[in-house]
PDBQT receptor file of N, H, CA, C and O in Angstrom, charges set to zero:
ATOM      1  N   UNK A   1     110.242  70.789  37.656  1.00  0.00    +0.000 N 
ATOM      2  CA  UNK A   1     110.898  70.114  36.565  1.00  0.00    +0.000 C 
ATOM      3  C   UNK A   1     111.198  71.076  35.423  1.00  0.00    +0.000 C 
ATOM      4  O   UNK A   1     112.100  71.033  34.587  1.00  0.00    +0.000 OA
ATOM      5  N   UNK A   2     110.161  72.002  35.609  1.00  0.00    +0.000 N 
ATOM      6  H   UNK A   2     109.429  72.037  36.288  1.00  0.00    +0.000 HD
ATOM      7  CA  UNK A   2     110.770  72.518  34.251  1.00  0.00    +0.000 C 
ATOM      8  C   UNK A   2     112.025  73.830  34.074  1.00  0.00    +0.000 C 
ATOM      9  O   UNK A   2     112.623  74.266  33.091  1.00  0.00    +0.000 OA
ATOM     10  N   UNK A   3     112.061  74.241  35.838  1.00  0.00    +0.000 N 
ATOM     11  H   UNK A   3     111.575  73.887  36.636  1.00  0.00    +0.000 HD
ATOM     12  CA  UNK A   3     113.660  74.909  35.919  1.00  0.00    +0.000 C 
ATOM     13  C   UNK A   3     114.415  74.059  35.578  1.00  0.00    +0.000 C 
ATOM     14  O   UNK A   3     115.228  74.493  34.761  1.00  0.00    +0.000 OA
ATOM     15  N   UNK A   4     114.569  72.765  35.880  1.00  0.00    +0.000 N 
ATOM     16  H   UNK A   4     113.909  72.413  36.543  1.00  0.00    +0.000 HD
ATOM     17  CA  UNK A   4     115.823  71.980  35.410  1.00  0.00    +0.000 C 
ATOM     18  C   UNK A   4     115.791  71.834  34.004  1.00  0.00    +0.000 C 
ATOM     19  O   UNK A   4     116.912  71.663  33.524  1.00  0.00    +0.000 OA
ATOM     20  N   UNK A   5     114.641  71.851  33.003  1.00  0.00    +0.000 N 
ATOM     21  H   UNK A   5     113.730  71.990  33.392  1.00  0.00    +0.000 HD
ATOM     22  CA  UNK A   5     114.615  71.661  31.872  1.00  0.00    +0.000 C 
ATOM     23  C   UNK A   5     115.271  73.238  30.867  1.00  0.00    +0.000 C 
ATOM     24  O   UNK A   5     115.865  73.365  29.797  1.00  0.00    +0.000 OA
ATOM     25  N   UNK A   6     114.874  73.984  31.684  1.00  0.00    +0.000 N 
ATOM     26  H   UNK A   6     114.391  73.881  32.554  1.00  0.00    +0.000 HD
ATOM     27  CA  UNK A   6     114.981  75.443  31.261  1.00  0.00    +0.000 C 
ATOM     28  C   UNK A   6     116.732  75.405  31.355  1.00  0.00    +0.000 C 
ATOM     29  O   UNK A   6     117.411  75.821  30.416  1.00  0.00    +0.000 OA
ATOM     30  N   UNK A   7     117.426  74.777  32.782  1.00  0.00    +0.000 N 
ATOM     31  H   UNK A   7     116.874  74.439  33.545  1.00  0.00    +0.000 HD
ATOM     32  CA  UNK A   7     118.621  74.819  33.035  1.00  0.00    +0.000 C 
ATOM     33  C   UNK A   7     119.696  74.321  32.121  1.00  0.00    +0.000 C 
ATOM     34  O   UNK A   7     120.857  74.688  31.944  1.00  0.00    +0.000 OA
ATOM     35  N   UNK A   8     118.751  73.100  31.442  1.00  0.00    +0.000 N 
ATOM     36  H   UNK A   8     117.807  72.802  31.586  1.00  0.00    +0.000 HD
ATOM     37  CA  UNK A   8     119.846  72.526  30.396  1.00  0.00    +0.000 C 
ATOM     38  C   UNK A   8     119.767  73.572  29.340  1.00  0.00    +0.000 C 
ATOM     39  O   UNK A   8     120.756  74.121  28.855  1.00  0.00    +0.000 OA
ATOM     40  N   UNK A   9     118.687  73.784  29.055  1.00  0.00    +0.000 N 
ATOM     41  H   UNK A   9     117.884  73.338  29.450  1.00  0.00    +0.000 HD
ATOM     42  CA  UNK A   9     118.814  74.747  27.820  1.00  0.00    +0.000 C 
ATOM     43  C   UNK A   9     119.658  76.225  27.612  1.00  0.00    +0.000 C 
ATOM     44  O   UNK A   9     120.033  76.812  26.597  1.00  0.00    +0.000 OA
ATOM     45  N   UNK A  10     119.772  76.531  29.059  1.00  0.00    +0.000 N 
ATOM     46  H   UNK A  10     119.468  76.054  29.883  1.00  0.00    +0.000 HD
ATOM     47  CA  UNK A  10     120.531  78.016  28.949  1.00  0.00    +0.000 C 
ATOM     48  C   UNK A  10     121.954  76.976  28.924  1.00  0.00    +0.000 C 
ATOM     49  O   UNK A  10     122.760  77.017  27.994  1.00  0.00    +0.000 OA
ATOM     50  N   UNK A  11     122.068  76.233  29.880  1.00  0.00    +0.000 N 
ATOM     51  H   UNK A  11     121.414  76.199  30.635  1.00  0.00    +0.000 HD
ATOM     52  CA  UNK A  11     123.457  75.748  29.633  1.00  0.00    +0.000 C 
ATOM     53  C   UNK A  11     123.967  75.379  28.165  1.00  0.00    +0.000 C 
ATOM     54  O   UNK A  11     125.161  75.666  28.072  1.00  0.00    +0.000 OA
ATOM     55  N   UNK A  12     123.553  74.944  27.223  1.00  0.00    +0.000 N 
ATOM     56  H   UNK A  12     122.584  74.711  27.298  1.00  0.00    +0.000 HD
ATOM     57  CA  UNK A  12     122.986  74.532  25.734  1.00  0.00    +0.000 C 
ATOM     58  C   UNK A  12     123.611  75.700  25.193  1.00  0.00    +0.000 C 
ATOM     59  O   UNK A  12     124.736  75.604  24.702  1.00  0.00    +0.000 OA
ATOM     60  N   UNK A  13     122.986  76.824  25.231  1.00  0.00    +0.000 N 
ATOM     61  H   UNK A  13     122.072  76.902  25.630  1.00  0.00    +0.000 HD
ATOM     62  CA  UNK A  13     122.792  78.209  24.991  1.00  0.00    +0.000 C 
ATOM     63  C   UNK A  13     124.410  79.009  25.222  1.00  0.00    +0.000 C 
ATOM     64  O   UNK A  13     124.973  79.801  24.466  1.00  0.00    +0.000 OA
ATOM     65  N   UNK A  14     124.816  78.519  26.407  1.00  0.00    +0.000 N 
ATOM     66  H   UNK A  14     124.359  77.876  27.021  1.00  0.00    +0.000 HD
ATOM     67  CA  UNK A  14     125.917  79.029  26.694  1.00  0.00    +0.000 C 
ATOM     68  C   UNK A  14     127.090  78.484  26.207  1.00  0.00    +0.000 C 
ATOM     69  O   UNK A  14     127.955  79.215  25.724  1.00  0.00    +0.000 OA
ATOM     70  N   UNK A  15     127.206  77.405  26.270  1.00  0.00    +0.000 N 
ATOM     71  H   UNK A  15     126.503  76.812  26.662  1.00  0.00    +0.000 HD
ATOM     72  CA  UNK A  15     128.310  76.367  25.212  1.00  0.00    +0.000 C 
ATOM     73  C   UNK A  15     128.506  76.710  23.993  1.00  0.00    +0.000 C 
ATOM     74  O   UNK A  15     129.604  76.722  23.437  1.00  0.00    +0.000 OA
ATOM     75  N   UNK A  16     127.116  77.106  23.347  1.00  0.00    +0.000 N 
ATOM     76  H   UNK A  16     126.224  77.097  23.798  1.00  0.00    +0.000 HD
ATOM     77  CA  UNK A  16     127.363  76.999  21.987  1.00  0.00    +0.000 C 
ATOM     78  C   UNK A  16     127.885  78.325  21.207  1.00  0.00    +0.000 C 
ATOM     79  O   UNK A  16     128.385  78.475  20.092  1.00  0.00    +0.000 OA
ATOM     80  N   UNK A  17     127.500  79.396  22.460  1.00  0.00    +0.000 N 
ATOM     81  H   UNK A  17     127.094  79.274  23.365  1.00  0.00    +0.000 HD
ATOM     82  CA  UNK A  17     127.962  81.141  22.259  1.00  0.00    +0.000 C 
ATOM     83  C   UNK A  17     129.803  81.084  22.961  1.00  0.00    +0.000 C 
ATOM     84  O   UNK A  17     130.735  81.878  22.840  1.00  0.00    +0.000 OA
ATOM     85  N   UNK A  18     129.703  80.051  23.524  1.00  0.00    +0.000 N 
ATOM     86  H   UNK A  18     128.946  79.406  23.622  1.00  0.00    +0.000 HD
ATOM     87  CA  UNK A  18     131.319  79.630  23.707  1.00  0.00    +0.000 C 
ATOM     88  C   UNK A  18     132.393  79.348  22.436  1.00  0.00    +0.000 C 
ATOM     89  O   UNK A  18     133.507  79.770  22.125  1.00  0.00    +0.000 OA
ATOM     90  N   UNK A  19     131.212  78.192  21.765  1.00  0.00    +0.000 N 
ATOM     91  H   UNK A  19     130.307  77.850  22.018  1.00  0.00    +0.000 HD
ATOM     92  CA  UNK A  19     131.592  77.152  20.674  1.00  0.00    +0.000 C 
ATOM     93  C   UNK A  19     132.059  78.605  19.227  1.00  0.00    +0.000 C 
ATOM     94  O   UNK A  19     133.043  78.681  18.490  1.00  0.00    +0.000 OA
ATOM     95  N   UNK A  20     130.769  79.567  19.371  1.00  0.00    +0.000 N 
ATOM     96  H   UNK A  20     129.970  79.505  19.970  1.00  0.00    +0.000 HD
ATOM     97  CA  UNK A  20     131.184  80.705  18.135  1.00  0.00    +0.000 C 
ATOM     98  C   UNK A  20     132.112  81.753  18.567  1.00  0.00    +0.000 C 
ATOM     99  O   UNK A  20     132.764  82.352  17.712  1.00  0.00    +0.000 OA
ATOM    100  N   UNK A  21     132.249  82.062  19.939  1.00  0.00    +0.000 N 
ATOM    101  H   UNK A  21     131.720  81.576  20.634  1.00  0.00    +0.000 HD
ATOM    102  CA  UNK A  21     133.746  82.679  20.221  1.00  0.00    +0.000 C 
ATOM    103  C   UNK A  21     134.934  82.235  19.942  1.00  0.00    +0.000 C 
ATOM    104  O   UNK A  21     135.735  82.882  19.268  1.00  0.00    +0.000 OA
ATOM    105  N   UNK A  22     135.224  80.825  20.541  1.00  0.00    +0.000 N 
ATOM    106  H   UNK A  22     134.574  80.299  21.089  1.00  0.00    +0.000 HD
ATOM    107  CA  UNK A  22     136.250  80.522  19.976  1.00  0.00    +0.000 C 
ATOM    108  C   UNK A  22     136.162  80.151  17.841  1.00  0.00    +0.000 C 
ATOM    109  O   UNK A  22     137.084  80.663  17.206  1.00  0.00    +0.000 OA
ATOM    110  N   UNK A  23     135.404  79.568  17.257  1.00  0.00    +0.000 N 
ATOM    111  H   UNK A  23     134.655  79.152  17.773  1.00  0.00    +0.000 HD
ATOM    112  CA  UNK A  23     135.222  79.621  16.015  1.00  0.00    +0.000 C 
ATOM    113  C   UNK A  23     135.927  81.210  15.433  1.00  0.00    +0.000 C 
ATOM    114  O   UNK A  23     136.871  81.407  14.668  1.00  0.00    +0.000 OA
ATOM    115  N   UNK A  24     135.210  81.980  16.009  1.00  0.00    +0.000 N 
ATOM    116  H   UNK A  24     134.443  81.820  16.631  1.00  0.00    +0.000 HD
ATOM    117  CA  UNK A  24     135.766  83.531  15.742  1.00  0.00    +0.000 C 
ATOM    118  C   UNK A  24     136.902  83.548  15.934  1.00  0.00    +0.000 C 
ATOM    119  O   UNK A  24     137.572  83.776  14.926  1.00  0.00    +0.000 OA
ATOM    120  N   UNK A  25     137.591  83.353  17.103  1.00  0.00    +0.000 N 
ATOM    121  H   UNK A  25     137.047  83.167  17.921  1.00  0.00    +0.000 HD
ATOM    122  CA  UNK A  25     138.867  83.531  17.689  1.00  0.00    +0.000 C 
ATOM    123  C   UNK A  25     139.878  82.874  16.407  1.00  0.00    +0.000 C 
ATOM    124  O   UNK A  25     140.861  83.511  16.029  1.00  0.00    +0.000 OA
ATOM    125  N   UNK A  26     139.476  81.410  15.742  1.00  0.00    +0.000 N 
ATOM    126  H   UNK A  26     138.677  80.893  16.049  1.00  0.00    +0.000 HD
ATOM    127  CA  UNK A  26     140.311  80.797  15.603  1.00  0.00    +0.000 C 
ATOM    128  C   UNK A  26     140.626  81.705  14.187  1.00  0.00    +0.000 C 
ATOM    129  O   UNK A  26     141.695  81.645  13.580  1.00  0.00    +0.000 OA
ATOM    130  N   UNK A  27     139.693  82.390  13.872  1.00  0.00    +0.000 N 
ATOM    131  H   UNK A  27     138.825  82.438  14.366  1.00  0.00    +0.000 HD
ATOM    132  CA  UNK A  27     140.511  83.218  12.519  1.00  0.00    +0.000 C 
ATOM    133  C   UNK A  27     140.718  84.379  12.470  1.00  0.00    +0.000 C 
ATOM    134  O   UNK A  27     140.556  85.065  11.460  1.00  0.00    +0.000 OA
ATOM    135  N   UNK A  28     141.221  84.897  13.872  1.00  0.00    +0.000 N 
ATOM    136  H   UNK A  28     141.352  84.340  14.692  1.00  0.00    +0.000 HD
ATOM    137  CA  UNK A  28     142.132  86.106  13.979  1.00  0.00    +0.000 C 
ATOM    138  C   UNK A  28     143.142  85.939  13.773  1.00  0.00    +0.000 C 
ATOM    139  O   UNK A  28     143.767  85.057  14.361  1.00  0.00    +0.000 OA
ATOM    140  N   UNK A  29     143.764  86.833  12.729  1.00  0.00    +0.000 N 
ATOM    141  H   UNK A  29     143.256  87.549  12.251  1.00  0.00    +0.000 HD
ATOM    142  CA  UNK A  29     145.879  86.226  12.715  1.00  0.00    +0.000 C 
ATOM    143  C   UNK A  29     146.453  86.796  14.251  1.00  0.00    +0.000 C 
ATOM    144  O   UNK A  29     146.189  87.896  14.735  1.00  0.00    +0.000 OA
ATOM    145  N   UNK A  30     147.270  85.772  14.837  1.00  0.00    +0.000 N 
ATOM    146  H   UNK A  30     147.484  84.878  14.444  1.00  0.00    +0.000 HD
ATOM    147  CA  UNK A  30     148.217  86.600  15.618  1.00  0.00    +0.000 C 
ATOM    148  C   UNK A  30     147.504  85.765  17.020  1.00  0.00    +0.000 C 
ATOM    149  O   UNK A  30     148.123  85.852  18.080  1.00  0.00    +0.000 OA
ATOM    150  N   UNK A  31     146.546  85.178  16.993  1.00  0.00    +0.000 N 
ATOM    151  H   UNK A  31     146.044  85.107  16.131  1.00  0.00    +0.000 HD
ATOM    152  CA  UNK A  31     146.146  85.122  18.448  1.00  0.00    +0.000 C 
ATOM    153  C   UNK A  31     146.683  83.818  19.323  1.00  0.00    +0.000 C 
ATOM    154  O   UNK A  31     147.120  82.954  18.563  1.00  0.00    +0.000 OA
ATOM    155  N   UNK A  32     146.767  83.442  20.770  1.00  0.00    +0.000 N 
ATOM    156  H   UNK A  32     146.412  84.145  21.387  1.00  0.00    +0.000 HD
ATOM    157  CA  UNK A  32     147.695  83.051  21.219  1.00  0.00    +0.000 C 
ATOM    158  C   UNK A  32     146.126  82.717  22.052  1.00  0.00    +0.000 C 
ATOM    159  O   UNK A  32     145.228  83.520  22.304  1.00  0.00    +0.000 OA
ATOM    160  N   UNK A  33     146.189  81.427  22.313  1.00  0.00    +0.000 N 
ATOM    161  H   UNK A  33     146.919  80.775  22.108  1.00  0.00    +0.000 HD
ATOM    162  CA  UNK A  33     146.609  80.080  21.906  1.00  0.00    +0.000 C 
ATOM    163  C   UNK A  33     146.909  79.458  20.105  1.00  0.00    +0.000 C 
ATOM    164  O   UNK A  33     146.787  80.334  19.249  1.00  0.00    +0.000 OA
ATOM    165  N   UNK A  34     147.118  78.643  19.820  1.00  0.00    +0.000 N 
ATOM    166  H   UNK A  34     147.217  77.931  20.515  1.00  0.00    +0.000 HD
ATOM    167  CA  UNK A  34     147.676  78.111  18.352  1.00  0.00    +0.000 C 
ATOM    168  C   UNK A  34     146.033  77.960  17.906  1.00  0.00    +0.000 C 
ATOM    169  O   UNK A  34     145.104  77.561  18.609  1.00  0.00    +0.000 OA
ATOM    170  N   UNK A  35     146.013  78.325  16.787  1.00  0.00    +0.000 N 
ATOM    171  H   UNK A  35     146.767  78.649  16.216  1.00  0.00    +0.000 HD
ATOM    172  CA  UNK A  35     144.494  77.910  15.996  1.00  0.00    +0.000 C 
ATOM    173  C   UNK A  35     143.950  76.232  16.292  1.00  0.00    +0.000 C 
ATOM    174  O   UNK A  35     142.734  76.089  16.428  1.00  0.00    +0.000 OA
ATOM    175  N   UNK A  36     144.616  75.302  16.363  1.00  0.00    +0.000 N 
ATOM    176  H   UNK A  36     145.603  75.418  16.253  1.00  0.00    +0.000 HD
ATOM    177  CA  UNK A  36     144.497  74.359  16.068  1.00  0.00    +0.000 C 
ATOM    178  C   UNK A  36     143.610  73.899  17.812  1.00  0.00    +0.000 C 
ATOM    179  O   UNK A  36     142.659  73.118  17.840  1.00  0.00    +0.000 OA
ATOM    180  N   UNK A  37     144.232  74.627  19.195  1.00  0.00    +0.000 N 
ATOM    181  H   UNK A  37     145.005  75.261  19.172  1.00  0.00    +0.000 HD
ATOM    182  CA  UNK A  37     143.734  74.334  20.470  1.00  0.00    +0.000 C 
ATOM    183  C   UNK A  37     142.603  75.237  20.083  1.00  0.00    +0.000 C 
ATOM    184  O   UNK A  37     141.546  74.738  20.471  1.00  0.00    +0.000 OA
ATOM    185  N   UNK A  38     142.448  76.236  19.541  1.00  0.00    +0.000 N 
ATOM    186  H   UNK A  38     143.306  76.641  19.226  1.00  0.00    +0.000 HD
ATOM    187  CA  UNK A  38     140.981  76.907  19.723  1.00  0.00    +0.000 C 
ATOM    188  C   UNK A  38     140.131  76.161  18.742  1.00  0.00    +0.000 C 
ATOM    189  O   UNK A  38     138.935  76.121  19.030  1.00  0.00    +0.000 OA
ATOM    190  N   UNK A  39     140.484  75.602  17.712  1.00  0.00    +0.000 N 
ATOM    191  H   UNK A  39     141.456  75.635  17.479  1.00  0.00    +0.000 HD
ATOM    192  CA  UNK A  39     139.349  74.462  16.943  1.00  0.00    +0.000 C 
ATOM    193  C   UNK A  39     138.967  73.055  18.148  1.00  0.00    +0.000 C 
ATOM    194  O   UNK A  39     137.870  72.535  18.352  1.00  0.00    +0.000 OA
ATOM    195  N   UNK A  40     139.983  72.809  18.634  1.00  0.00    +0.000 N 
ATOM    196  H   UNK A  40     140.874  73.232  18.468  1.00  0.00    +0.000 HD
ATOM    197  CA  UNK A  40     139.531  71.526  19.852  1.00  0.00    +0.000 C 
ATOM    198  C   UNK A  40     138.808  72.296  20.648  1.00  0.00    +0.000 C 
ATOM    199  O   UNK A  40     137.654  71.920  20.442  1.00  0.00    +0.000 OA
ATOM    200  N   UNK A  41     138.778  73.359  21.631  1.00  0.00    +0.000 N 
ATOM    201  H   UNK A  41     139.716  73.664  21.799  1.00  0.00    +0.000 HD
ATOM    202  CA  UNK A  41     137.844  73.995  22.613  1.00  0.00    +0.000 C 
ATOM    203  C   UNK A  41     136.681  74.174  21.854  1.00  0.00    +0.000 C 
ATOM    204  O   UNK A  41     135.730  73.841  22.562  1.00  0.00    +0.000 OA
ATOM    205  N   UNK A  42     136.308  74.539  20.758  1.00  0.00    +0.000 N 
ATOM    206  H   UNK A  42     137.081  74.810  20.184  1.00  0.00    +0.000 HD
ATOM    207  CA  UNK A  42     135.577  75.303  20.013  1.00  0.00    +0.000 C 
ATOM    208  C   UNK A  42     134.514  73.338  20.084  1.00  0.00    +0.000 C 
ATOM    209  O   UNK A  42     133.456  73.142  20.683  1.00  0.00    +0.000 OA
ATOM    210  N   UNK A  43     135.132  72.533  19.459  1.00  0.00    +0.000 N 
ATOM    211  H   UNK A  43     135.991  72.692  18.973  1.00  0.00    +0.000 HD
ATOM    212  CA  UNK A  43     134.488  71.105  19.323  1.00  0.00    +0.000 C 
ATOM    213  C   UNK A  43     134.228  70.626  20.521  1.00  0.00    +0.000 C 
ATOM    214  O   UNK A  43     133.074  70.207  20.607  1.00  0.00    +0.000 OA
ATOM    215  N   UNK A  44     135.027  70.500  21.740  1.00  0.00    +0.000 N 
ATOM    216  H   UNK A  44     135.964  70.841  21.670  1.00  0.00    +0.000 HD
ATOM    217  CA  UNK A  44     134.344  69.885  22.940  1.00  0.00    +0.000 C 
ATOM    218  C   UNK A  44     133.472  70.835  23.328  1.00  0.00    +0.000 C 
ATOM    219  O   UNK A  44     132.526  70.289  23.895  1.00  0.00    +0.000 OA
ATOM    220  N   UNK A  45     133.311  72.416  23.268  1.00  0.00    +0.000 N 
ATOM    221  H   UNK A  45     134.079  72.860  22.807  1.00  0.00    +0.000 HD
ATOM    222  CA  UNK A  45     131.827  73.492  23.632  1.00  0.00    +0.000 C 
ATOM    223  C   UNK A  45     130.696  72.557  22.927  1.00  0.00    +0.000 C 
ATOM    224  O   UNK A  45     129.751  71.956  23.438  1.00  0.00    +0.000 OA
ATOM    225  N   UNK A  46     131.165  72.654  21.450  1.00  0.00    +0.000 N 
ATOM    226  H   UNK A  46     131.932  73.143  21.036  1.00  0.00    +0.000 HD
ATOM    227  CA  UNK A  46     129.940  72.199  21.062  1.00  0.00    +0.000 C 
ATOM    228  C   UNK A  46     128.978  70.951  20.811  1.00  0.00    +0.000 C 
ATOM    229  O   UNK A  46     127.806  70.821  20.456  1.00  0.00    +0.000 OA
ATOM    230  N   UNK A  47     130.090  70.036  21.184  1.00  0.00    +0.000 N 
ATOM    231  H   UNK A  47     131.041  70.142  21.472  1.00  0.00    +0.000 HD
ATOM    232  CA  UNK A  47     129.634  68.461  21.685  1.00  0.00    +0.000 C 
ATOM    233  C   UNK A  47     129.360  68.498  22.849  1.00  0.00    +0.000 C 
ATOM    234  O   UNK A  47     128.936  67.364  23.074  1.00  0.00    +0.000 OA
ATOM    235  N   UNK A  48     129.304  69.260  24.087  1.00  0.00    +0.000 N 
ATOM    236  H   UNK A  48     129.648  70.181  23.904  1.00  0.00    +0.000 HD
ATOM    237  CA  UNK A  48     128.908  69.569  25.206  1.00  0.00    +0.000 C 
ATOM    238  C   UNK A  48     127.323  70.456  25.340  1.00  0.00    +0.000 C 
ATOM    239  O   UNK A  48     126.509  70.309  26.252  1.00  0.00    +0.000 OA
ATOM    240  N   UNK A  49     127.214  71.255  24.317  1.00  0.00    +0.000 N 
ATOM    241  H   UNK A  49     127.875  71.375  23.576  1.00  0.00    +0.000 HD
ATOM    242  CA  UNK A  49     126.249  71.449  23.998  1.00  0.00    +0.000 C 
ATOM    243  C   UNK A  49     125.385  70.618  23.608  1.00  0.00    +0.000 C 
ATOM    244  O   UNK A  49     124.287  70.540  24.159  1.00  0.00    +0.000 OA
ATOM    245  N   UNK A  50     125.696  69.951  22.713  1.00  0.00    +0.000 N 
ATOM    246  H   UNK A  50     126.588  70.015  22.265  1.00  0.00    +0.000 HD
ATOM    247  CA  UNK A  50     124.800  69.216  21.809  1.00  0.00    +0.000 C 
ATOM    248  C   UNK A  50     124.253  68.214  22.884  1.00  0.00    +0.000 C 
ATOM    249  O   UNK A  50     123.035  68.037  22.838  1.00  0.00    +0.000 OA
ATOM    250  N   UNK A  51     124.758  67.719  23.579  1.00  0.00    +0.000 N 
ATOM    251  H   UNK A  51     125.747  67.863  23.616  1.00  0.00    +0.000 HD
ATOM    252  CA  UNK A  51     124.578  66.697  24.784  1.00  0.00    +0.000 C 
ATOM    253  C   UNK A  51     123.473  67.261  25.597  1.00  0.00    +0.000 C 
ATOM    254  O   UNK A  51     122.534  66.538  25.929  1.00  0.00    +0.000 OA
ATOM    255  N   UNK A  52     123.543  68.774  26.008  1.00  0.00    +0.000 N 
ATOM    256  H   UNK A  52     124.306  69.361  25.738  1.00  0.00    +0.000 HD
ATOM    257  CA  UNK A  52     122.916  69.465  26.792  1.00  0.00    +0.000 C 
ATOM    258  C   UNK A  52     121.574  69.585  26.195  1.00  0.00    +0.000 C 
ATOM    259  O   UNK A  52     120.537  69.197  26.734  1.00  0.00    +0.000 OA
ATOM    260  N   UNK A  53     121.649  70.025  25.296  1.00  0.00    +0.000 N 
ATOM    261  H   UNK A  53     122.492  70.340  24.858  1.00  0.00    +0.000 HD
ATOM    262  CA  UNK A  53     120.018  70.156  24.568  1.00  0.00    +0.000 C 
ATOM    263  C   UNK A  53     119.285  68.913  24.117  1.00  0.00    +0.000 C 
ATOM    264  O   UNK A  53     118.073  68.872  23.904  1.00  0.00    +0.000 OA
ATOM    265  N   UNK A  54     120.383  67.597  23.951  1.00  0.00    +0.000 N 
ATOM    266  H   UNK A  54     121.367  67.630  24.124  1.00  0.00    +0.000 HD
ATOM    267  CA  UNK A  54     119.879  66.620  23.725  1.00  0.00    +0.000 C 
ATOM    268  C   UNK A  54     118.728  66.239  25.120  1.00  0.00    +0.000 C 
ATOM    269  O   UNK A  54     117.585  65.801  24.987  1.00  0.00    +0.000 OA
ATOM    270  N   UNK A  55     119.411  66.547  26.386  1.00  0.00    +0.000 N 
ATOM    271  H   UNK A  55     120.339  66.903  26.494  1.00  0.00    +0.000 HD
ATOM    272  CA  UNK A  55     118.937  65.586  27.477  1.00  0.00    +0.000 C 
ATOM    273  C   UNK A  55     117.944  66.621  27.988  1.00  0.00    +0.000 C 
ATOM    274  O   UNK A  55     117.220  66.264  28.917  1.00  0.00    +0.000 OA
ATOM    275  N   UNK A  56     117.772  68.227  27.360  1.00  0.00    +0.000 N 
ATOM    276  H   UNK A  56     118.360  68.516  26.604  1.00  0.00    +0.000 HD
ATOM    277  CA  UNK A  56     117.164  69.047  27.577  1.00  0.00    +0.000 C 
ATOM    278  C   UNK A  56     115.632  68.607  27.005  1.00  0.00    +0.000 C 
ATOM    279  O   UNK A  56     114.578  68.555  27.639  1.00  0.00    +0.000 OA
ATOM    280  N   UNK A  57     115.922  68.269  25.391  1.00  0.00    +0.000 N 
ATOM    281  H   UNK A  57     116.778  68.311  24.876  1.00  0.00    +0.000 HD
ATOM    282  CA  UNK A  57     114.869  67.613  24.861  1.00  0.00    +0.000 C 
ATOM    283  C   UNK A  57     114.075  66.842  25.289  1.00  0.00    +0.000 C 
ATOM    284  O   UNK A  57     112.847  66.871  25.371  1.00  0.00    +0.000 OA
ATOM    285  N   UNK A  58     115.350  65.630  25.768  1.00  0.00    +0.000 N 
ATOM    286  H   UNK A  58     116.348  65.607  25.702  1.00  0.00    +0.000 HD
ATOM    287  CA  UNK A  58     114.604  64.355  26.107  1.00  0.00    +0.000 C 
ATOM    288  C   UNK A  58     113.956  64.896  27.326  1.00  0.00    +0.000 C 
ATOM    289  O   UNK A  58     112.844  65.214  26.906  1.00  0.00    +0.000 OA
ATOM    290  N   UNK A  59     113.987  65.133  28.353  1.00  0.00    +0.000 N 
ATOM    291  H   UNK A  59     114.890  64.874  28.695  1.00  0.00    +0.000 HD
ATOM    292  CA  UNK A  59     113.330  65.622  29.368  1.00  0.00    +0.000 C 
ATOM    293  C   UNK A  59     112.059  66.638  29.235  1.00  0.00    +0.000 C 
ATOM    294  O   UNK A  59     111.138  66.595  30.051  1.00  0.00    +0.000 OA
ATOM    295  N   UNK A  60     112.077  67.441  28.280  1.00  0.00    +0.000 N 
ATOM    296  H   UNK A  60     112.825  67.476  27.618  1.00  0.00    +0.000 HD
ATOM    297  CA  UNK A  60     110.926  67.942  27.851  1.00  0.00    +0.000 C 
ATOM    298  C   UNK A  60     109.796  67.108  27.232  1.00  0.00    +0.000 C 
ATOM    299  O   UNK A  60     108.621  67.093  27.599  1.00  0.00    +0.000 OA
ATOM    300  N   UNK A  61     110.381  66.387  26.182  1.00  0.00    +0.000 N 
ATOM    301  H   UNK A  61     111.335  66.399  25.884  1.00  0.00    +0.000 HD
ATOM    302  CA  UNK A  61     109.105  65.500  26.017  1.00  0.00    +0.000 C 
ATOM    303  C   UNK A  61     109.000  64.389  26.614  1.00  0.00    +0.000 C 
ATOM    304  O   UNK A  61     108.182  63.581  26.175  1.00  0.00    +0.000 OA
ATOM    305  N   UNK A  62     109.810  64.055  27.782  1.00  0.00    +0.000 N 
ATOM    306  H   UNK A  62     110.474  64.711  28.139  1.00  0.00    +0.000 HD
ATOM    307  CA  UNK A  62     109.035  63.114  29.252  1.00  0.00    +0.000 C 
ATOM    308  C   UNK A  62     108.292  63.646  29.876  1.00  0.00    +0.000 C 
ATOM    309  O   UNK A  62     107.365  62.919  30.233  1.00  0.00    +0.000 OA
ATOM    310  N   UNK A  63     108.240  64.803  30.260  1.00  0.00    +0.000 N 
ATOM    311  H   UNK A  63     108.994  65.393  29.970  1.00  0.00    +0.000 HD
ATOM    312  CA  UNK A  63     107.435  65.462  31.317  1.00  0.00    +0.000 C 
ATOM    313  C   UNK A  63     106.506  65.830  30.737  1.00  0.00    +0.000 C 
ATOM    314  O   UNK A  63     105.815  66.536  31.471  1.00  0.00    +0.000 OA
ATOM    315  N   UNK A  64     105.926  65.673  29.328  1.00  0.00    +0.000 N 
ATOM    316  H   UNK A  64     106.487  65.099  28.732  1.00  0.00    +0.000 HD
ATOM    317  CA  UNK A  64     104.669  65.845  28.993  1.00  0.00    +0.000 C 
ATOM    318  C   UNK A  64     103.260  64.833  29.585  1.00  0.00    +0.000 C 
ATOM    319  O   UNK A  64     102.116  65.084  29.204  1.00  0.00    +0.000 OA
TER     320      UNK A  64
């Protein structure tokens, strides 16, 4: 149980280093996609995250 618990969390982990690439991205001048699609990618990473660590949580303190 607790690889799967560990699993949400890197996944967590990885979304959210997604979520600050694009954040970064979106305030380079010049970059291609339009700022406005890298603020939406940037929000579904990190509501995808947030989900991930949520059920990461919850599963950690079940298996206590």
């Amino acid at each position: 149980m607790s690889g799967i618990i560990f699993g949400f969390f890197a996944v967590s982990a990885i979304l959210f280093f997604g979520t600050i690439h694009y954040v970064i991205a979106s305030y380079r001048p010049g970059m291609y996609p339009p700022k406005n699609i890298l603020k939406k990618r940037a929000l579904v990473l990190a509501g995808g995250g947030a989900i991930m660590m949520l059920v990461g949580w919850l599963l950690l303190f079940i298996n206590q």
